[in-house]
C-alpha positions as CSV (number, residue, x, y, z in Angstrom):
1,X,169.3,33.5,89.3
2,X,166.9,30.7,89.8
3,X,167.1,31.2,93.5
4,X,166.7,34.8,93.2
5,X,163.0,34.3,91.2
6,X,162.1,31.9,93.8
7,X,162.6,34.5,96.4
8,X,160.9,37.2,94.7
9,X,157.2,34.7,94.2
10,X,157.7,33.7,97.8
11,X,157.8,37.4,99.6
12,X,155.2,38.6,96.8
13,X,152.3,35.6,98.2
14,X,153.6,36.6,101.7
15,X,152.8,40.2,100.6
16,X,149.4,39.4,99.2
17,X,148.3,37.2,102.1
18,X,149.4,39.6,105.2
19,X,147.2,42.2,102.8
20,X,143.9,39.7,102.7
21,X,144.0,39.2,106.2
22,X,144.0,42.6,107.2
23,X,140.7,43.3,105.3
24,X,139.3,40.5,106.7
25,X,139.9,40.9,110.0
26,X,139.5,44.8,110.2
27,X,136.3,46.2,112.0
28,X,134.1,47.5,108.7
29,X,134.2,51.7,108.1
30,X,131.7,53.7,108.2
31,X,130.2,54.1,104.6
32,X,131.3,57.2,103.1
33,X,129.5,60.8,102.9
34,X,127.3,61.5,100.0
35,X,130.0,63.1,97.5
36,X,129.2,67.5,97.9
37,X,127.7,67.3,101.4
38,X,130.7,68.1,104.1
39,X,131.5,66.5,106.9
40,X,130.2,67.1,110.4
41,X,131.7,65.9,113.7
42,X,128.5,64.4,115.4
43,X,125.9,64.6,112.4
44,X,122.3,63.5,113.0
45,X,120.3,62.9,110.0
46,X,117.2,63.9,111.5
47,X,118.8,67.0,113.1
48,X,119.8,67.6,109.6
49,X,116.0,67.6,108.2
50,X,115.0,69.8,110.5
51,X,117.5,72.1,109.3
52,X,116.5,71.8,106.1
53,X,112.9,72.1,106.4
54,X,113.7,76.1,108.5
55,X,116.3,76.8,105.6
56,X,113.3,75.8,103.1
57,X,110.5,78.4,105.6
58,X,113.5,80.8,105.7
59,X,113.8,80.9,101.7
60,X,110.3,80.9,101.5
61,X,110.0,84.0,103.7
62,X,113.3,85.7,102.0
63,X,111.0,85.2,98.7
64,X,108.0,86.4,99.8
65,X,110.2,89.5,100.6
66,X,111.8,90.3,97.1
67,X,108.5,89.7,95.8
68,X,106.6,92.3,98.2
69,X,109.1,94.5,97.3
70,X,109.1,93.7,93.3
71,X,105.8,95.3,94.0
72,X,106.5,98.0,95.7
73,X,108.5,99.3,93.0
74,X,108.2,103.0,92.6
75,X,106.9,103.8,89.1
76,X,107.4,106.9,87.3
77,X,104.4,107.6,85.2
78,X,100.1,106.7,85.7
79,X,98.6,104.9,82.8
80,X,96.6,107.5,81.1
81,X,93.6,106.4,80.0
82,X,92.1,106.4,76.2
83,X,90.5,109.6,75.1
84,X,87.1,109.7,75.8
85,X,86.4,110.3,71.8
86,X,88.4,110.6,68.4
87,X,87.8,114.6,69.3
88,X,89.7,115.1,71.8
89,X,87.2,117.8,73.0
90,X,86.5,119.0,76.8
91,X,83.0,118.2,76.0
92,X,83.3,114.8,75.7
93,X,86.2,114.2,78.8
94,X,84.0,116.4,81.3
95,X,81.1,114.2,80.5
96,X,83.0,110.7,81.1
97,X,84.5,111.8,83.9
98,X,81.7,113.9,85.6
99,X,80.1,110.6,85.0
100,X,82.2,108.6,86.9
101,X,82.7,110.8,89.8
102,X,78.8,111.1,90.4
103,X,77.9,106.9,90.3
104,X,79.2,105.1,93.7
105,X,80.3,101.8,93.2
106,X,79.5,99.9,96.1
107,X,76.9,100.5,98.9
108,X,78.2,101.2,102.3
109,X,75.1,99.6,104.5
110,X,76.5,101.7,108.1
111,X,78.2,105.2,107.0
112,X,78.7,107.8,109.3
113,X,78.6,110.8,107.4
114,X,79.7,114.3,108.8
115,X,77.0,116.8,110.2
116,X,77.6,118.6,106.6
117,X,77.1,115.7,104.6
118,X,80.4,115.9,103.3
119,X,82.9,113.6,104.5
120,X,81.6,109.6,105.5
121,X,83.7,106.6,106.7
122,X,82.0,103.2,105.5
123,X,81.4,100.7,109.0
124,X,80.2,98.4,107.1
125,X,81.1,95.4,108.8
126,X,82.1,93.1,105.4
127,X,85.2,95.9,106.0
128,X,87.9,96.2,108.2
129,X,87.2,99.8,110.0
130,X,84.7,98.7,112.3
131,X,86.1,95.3,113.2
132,X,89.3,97.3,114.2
133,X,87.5,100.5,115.9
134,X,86.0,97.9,118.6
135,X,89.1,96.2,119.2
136,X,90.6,100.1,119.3
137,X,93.7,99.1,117.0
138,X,92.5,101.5,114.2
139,X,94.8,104.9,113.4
140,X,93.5,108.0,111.2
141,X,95.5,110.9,109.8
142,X,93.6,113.7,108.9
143,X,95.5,116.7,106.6
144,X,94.2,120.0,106.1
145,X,95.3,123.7,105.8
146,X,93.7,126.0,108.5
147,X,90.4,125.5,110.6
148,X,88.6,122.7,109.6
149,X,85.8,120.6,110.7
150,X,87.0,118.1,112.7
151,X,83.5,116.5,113.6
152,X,84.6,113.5,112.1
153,X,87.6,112.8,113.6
154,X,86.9,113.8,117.1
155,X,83.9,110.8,116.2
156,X,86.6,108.5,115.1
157,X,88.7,109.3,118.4
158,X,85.6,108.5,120.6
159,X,85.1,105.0,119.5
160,X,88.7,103.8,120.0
161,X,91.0,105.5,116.8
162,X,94.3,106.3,117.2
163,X,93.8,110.2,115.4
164,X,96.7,112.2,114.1
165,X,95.9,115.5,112.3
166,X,98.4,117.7,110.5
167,X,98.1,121.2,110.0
168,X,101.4,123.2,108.9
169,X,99.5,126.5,110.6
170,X,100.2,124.8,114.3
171,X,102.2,126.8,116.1
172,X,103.9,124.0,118.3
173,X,105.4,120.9,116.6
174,X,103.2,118.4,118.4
175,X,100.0,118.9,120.3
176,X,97.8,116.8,122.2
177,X,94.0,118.1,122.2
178,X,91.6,115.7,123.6
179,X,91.6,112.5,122.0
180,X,93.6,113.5,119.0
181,X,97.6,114.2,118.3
182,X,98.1,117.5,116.6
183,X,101.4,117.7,114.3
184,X,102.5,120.9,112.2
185,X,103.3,119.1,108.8
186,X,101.1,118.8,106.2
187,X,101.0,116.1,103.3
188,X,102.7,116.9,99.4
189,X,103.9,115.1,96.6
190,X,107.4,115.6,97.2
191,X,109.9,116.0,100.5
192,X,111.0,119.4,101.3
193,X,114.1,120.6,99.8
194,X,116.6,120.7,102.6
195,X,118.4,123.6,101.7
196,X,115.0,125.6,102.3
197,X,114.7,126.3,105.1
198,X,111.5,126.9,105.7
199,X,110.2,123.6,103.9
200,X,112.8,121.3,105.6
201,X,110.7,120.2,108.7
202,X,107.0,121.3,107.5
203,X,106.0,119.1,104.0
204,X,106.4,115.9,103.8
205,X,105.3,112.7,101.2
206,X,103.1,110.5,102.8
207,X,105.5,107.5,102.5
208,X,107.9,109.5,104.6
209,X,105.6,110.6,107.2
210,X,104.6,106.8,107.9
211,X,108.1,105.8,108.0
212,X,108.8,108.9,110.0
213,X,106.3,107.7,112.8
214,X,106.9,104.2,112.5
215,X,103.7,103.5,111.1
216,X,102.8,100.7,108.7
217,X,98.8,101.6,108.1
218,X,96.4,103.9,108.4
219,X,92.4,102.8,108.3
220,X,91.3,106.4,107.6
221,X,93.4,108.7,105.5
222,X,91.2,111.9,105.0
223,X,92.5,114.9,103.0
224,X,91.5,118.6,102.5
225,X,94.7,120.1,100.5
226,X,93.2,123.1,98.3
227,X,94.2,121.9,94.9
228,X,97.1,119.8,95.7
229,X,95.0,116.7,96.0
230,X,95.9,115.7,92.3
231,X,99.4,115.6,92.7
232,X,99.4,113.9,96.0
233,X,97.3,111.4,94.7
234,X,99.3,110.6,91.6
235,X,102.1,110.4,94.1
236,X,100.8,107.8,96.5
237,X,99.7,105.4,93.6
238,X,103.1,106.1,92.1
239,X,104.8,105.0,95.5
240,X,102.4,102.0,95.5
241,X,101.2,103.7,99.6
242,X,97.7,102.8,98.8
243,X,98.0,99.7,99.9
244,X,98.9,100.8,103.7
245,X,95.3,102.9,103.6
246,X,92.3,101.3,104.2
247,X,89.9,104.3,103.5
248,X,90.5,107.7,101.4
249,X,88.7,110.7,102.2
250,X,89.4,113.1,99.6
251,X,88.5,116.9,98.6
252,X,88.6,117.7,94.9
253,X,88.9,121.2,92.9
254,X,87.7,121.5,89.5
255,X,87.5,125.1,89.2
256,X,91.4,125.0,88.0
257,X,93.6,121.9,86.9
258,X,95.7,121.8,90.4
259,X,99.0,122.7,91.7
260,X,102.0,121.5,88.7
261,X,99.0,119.8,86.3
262,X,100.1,120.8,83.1
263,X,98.2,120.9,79.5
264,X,95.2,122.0,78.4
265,X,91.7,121.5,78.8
266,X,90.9,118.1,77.7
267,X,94.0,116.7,78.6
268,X,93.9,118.0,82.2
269,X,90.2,116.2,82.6
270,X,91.9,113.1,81.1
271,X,94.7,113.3,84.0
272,X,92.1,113.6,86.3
273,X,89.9,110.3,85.1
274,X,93.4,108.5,84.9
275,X,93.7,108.9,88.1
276,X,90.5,108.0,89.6
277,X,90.7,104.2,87.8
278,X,93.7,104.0,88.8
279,X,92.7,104.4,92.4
280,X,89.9,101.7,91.0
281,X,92.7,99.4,89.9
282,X,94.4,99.4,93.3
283,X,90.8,97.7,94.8
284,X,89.3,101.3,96.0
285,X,85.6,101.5,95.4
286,X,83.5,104.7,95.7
287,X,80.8,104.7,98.2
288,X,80.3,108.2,98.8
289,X,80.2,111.7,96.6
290,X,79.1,115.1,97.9
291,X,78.6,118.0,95.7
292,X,79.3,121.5,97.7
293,X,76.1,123.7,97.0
294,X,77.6,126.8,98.7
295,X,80.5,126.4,95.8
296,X,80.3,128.3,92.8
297,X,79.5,126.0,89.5
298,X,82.8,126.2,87.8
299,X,84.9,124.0,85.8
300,X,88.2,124.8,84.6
301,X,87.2,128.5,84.9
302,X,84.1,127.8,82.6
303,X,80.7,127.9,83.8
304,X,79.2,124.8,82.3
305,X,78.2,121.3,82.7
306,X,76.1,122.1,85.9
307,X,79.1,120.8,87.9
308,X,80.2,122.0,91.3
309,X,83.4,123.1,91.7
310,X,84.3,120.8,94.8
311,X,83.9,117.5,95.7
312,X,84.1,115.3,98.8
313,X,84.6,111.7,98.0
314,X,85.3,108.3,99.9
315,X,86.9,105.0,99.0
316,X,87.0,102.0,100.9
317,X,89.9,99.8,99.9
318,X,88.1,96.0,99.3
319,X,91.1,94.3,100.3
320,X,90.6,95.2,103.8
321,X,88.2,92.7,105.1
322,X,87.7,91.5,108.7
């Protein structure tokens, strides 16, 4: 038994000794990974930062993304604005917002204003437009139903603009006349229903029409759309398109509320103002306002307030700057 023990203590320091020299005389390991990265055949540290610094550009980028389109988020009501007064009367909206519409809100120090005084662009060089007409990279639709004056445009064509105008009248699908593209579509605040047939290729929102051309801005938008202006308007701050227009040309009506503007009186005008500052709230400032004299001096079929019943009015967005 004693033997036995003996045996056992002398193959256990034989054990333990064979074991030391092994760890001493062993080349040393590499140290191990940091635990939760994985292992990679050939990895290079600074390789490695380099990845991480386009993953960080790449994230930023993918963030910058969701949070272009967080904004463009399609909303489904404009703010309306508070009554003028407790009364709630026409009185009191028509004056506010015959007010507004008549006071420009910045200066425009170059316009070029139509031979009728009616339409103006704003070249202005503290704005884009005429930084972007000399290096001819500027594009301007122009909507309209039936012959319109087109002095402006053809002017805009000359000096280096890229000029689309609709008109749903055309006979062919596309022209080309001069310096300008001719397309038969027009603007609205809704696409066509595609089981009408004759709607499906000839109406068309705004949003859809760039997308449909491959467009991403447009410097000049001008509009002439015989009381559908209002709902076109509330449709391209609704879509959050304002932002791809640089300048809005627009022709108002006042002798009736518009196409689809419910309510009565008051509340129409109130629509109306809502809209305007909320085209003031996207960074469009008014820099031009003309009055029709040959128009007859009606307002919601009344004849009072001294007011024309159409307008001409400009914007120039002041985010576009050189």
């Amino acid at each position: 038994m004693g033997l036995l023990l003996r045996l056992a203590l002398a193959l256990t320091c034989v054990c333990v000794s064979v074991h030391v020299y092994l760890q001493v005389a062993r080349p040393h390991a590499p140290a191990p990974l940091p635990v939760g990265r994985p292992i990679r055949i050939g990895w290079d540290p600074e390789n490695e930062n380099r990845l991480e610094k386009r993953e960080g550009r790449m994230k930023g980028r993918d963030e910058d993304s969701l949070r272009n389109r967080q904004r463009k988020v399609h909303r489904w009501h404009i703010k309306l604005q508070p009554w003028a007064k407790q009364s709630h009367s026409l009185e009191d909206e028509a004056k506010r917002f015959l007010q507004y519409i008549t006071r420009p809100q910045v200066s425009c120090t170059s316009p070029r204003v139509s031979p009728d005084g009616a339409w103006a662009v704003c070249l202005d060089p503290k704005y884009s437009l005429t930084h972007r007409m000399q290096r001819k990279q500027c594009r301007v639709y122009s909507f309209g139903l039936g012959p319109n004056d087109r002095n402006l445009e053809r002017y805009l064509a000359g000096s280096g603009c890229e000029v689309h105008c609709f008109d749903p009248s055309l006979k062919q699908p596309h022209q080309h006349y001069g310096e300008m593209w001719l397309h038969r579509l027009s603007v609205d605040w809704r696409d066509p229903n595609p089981a009408v047939i004759a709607q499906r290729q000839h109406t068309k929102k705004l949003a859809t029409i760039l997308n449909d051309f491959g467009h991403r801005q447009v410097d000049v938008l001008k509009a002439d759309m015989e009381s559908a202006e209002w709902k076109i308007l509330e449709n391209l701050i609704l879509e959050g398109v304002l932002d791809s227009v640089g300048q809005l040309l627009l022709e108002v009506h006042l002798h009736w509320a518009g196409f689809e503007v419910a309510g009565d009186d008051p509340s129409v005008v109130r629509y109306w103002f809502s809209l305007l500052k909320e085209l003031e709230q996207a960074n469009f400032r008014l820099f031009h306002v003309h009055s029709d004299p040959t128009q007859p001096r009606i307002f919601l079929h009344k004849n009072v307030f001294n007011a024309s019943s159409t307008y001409t009015f400009a914007w120039v967005n002041t985010r576009w700057m050189p």
